[in-house]
C-alpha positions, 0 to 999 in steps of 0.5 A, a space after each residue: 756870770 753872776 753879773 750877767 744873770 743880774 743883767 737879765 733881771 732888766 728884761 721883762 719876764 716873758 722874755 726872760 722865760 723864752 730866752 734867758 737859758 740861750 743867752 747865758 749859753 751865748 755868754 759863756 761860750 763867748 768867754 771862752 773865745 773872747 778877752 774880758 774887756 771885748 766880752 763886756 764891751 758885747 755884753 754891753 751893746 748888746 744889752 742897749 740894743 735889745 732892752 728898749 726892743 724887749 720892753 716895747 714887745 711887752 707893751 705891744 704884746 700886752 695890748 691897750 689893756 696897760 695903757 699905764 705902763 707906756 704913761 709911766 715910762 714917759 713920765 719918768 722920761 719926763 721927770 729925769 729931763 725935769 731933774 736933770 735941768 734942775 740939778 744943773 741951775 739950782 744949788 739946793 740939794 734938799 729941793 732936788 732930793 725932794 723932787 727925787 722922792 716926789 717923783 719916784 713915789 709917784 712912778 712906784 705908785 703908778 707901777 709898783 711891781 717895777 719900783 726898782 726900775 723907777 729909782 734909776 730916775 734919780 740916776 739922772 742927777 749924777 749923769 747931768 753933773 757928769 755931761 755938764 759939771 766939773 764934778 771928779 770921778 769919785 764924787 760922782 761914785 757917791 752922787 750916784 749911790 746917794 741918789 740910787 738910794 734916795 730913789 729907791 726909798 721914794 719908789 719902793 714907798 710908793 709901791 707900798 702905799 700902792 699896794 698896802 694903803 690901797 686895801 
């Protein structure tokens, strides 16, 4: 249940606020009823569905007034295509961590107050080498937490230069 309240912090808190009570109920009913792997595997089609719907809502909901917000989401769309298609014709780590650092301070500059979301950007180095390269599970385990954390270093710098410089 701890994951799942985990997994609830990915919606926007106005939703949150409207619907987390229920959802957690829906969720410790269903263990009750359903086998672990069915339970996640719900859980999970759930959250793939309902997400994206819940952050587009926000963005409706708020109006024009945060045109930044959408901007943002495309541009980290646009710069996880950008490094995936980097990662997969260049063998210069420092260059791609480089441009993972560049790109999430830019994104935790434009929206600090979501900083941790803009770290997933770097996610998309592991998952081009996991669609297209010949890498083993376990590296890509390590791909995967080296490039969370270097995405979190650039985003949450980013939010920090946003909000502490900025004054």
């Amino acid at each position: 249940m701890k994951l799942y309240r985990l997994l609830l912090r990915l919606y926007p808190p106005g939703f949150r606020a409207d619907y987390s009570e229920p959802m957690q109920q829906l969720v410790r009913d269903q263990s009750r009823r359903l086998p672990p792997l069915q339970l996640y595997a719900t859980i999970l089609a759930d959250l793939f569905r309902s997400l994206p719907q819940a952050h587009l809502d926000e963005i409706r909901n708020q109006g024009m007034k945060h045109l930044l917000t959408p901007f943002t989401y495309l541009f980290s769309l646009a710069a996880m295509a950008f490094l995936a298609r980097v990662e997969l014709h260049s063998d210069d780590s420092g260059v791609i961590v480089g441009l993972v650092l560049a790109m999430t301070f830019t994104l935790g500059c434009l929206h600090p107050k979501r900083a941790w979301l803009w770290a997933l950007t770097a996610l998309c180095i592991p998952a081009a080498e996991l669609l297209w390269g010949a890498a083993s599970n376990y590296d890509m385990m390590l791909l995967a937490g080296f490039m969370t954390f270097i995405g979190l270093c650039g985003s949450f710098a980013g939010a920090y230069a946003r909000v502490h410089l900025a004054q």
